[in-house]
C-alpha positions as a Markdown table, in Angstrom:
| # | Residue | x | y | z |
|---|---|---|---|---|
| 1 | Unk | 0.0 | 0.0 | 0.0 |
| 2 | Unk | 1.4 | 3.7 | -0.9 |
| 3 | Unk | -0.3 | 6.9 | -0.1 |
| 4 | Unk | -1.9 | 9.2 | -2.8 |
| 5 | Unk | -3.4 | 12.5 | -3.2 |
| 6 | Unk | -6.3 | 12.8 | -4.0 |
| 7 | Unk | -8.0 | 15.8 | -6.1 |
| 8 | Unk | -8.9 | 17.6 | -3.2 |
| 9 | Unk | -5.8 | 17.5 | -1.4 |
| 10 | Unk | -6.2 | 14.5 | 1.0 |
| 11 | Unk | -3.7 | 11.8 | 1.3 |
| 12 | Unk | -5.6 | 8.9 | 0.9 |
| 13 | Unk | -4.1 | 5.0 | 1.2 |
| 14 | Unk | -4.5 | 2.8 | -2.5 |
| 15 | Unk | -3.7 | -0.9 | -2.7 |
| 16 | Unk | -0.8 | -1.1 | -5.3 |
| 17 | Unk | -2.1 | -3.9 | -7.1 |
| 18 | Unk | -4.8 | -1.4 | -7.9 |
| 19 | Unk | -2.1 | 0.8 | -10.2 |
| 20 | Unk | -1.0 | -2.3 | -12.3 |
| 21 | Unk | -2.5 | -1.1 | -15.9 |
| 22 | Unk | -2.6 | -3.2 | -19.1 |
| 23 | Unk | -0.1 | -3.2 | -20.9 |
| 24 | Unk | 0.7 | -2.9 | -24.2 |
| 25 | Unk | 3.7 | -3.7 | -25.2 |
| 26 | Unk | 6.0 | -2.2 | -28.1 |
| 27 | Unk | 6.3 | -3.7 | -31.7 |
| 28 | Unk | 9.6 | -3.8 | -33.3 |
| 29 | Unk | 11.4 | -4.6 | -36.4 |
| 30 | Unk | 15.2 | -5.7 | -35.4 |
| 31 | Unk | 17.6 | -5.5 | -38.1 |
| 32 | Unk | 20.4 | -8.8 | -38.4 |
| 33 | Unk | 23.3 | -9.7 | -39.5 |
| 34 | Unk | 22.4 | -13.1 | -41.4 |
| 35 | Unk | 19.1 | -13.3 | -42.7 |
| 36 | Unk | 15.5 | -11.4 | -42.7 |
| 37 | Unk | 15.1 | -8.7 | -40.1 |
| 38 | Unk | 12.8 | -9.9 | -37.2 |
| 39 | Unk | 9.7 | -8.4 | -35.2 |
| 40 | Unk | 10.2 | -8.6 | -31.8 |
| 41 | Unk | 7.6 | -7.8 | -28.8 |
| 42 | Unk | 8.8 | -6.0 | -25.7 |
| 43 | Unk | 7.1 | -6.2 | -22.7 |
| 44 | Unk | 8.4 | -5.5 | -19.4 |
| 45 | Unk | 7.3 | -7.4 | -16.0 |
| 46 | Unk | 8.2 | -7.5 | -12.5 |
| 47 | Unk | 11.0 | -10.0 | -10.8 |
| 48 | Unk | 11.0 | -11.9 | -7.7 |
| 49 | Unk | 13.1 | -9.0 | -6.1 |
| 50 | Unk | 10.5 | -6.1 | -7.5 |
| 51 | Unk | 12.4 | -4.7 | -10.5 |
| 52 | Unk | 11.1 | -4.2 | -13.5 |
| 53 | Unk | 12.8 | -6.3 | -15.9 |
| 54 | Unk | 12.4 | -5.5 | -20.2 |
| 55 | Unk | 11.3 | -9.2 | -21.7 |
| 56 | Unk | 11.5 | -9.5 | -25.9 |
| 57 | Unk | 10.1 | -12.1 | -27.7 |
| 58 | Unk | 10.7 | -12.7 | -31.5 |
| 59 | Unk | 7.5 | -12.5 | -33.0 |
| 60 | Unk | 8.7 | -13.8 | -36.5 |
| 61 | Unk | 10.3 | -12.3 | -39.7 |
| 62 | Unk | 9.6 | -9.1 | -41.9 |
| 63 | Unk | 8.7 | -11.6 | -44.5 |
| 64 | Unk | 5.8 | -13.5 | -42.6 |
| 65 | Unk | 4.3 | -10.2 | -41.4 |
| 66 | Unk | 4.6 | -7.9 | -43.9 |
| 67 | Unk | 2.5 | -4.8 | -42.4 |
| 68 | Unk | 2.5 | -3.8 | -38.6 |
| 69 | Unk | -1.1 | -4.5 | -38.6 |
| 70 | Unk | -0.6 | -8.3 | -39.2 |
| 71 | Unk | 2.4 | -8.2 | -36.4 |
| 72 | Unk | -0.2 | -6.6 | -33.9 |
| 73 | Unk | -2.3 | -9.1 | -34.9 |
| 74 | Unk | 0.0 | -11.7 | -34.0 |
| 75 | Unk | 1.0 | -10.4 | -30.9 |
| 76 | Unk | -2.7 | -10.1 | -29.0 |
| 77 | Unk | -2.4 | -13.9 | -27.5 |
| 78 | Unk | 1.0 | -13.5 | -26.2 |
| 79 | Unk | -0.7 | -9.4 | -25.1 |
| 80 | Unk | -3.4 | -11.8 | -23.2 |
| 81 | Unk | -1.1 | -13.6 | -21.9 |
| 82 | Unk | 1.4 | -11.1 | -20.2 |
| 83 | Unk | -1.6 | -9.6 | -19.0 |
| 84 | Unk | -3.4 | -12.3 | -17.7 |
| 85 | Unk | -3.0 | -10.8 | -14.1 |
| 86 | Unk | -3.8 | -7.6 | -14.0 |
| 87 | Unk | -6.9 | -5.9 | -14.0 |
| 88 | Unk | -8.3 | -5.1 | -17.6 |
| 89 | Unk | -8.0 | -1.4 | -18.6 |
| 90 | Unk | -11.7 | 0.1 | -17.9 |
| 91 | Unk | -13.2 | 0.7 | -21.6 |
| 92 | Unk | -11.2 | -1.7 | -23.4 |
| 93 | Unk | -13.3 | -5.0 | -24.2 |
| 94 | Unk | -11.3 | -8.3 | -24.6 |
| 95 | Unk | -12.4 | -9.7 | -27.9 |
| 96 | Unk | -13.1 | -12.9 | -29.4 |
| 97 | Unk | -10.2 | -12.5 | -31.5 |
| 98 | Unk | -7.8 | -11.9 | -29.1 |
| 99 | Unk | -9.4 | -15.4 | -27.1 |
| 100 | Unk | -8.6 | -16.9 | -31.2 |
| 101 | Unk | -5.0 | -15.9 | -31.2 |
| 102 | Unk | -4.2 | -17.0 | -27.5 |
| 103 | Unk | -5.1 | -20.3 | -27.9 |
| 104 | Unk | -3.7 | -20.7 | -31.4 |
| 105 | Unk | 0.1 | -19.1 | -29.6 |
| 106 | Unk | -0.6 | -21.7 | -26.7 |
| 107 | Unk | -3.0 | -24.6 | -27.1 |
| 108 | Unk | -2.1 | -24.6 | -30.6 |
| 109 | Unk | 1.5 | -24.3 | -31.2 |
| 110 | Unk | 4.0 | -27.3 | -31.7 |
| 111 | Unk | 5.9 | -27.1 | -28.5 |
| 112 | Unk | 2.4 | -28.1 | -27.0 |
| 113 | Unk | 1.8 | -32.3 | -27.2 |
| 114 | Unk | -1.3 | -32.0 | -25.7 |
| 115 | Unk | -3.0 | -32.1 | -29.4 |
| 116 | Unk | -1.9 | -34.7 | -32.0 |
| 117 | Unk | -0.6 | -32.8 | -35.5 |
| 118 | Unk | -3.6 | -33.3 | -37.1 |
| 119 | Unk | -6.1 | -32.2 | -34.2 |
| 120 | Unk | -4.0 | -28.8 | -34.1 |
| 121 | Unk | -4.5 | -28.0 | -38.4 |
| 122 | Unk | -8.4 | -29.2 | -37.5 |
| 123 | Unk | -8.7 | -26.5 | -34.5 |
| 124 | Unk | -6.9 | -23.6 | -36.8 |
| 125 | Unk | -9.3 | -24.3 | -39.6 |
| 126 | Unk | -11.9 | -23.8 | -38.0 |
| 127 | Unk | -10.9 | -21.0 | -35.9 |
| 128 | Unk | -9.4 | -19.1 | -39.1 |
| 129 | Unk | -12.7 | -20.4 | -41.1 |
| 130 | Unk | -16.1 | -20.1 | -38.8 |
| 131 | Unk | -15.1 | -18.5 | -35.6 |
| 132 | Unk | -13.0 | -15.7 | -35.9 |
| 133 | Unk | -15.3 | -14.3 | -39.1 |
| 134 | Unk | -18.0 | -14.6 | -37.3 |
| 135 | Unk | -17.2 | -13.7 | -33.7 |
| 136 | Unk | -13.7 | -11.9 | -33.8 |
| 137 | Unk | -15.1 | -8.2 | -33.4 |
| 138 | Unk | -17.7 | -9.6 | -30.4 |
| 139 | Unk | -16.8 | -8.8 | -26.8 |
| 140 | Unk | -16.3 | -12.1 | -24.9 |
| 141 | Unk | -19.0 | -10.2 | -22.3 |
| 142 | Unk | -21.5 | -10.3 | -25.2 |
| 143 | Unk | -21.4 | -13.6 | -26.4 |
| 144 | Unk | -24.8 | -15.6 | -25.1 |
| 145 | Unk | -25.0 | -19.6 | -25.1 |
| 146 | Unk | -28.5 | -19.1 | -27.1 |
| 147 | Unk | -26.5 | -16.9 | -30.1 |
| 148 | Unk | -24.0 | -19.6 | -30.4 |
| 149 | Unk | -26.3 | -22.8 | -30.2 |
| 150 | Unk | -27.8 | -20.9 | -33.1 |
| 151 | Unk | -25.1 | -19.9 | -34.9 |
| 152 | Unk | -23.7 | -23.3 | -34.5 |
| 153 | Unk | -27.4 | -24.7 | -35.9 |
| 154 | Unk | -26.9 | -22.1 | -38.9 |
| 155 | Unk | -23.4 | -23.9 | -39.9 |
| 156 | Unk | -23.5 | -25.6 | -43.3 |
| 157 | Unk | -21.0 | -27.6 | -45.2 |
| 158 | Unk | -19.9 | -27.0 | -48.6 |
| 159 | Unk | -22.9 | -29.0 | -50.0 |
| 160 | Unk | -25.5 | -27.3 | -48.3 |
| 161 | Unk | -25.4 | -29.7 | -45.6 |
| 162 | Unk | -25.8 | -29.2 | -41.9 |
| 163 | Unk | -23.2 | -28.9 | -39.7 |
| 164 | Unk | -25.5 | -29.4 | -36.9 |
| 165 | Unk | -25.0 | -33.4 | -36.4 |
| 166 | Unk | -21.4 | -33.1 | -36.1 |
| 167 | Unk | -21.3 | -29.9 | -33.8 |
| 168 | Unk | -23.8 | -31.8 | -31.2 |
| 169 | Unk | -21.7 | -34.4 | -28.4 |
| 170 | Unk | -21.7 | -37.8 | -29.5 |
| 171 | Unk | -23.6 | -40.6 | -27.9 |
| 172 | Unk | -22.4 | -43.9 | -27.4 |
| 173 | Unk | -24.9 | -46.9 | -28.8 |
| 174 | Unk | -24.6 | -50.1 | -27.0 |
């Protein structure tokens, strides 16, 4: 706890945990010696002892993310992540898109085993195909159960089929 003054003059006690803000980060293109320059995300966090400490992580080349839009993009999930303990900055909604690129940086990636190859190209598909088209731009807060059953029921295939029989749990016949 620290004391603050407040607008009126009054030294008032505030929890620090309280001042922690979202954070956004800073997107940069690093220039190398051998090979295409890189995008790197800086983010800075707090040690063991209480300093602040800078962390980088490469994001990928110039060449995979050709516009800073596409590197922002790509950094939201690891943003979620880094940010996953402080309190959300008031008026900023966490979106279904930033939900879609956390679990394709985490869940998703190859250092993970918990999916099988196959099971992780399945789940990008139909995040990159159904659900981020469709709910990216949505507030988490906003999405119902009753939209989604009937969004789901709205799927079709190719064909013209319904989607509706494979999106429902599976019951076992004995």
């Amino acid at each position: 706890m620290f004391l603050v003054r407040t607008p009126s003059g009054m030294l008032q006690e505030e929890v620090s945990s309280i001042r922690q803000c979202y954070q956004r980060g800073c997107l940069r293109c690093t220039k190398r010696k051998a090979g295409p320059d890189r995008c790197e995300y800086l983010s800075r966090e707090n040690d063991v002892t209480g300093r602040r400490v800078r962390r980088t992580a490469v994001i990928g080349t110039v060449d995979q993310y050709a516009t800073r839009g596409l590197a922002q993009a790509a950094v939201n999930g690891l943003r979620m992540q880094i940010n996953e303990d402080r309190l959300r900055q008031p008026g900023r909604d966490m979106l279904v898109a930033d939900l879609v690129d956390h679990c394709v940086q985490t869940e998703l990636s190859a250092e993970i085993g918990w999916h099988s190859h196959t099971t992780r190209i399945v789940y990008r598909q139909f995040l990159a195909k159904w659900i981020r088209p469709h709910w990216g731009k949505v507030s988490i807060f906003s999405v119902r159960t009753i939209a989604a059953e009937c969004w789901l029921r709205g799927l079709q295939r190719a064909d013209g089929s319904s989607l509706e029989a494979i999106a429902q749990p599976s019951v076992r016949r004995s």
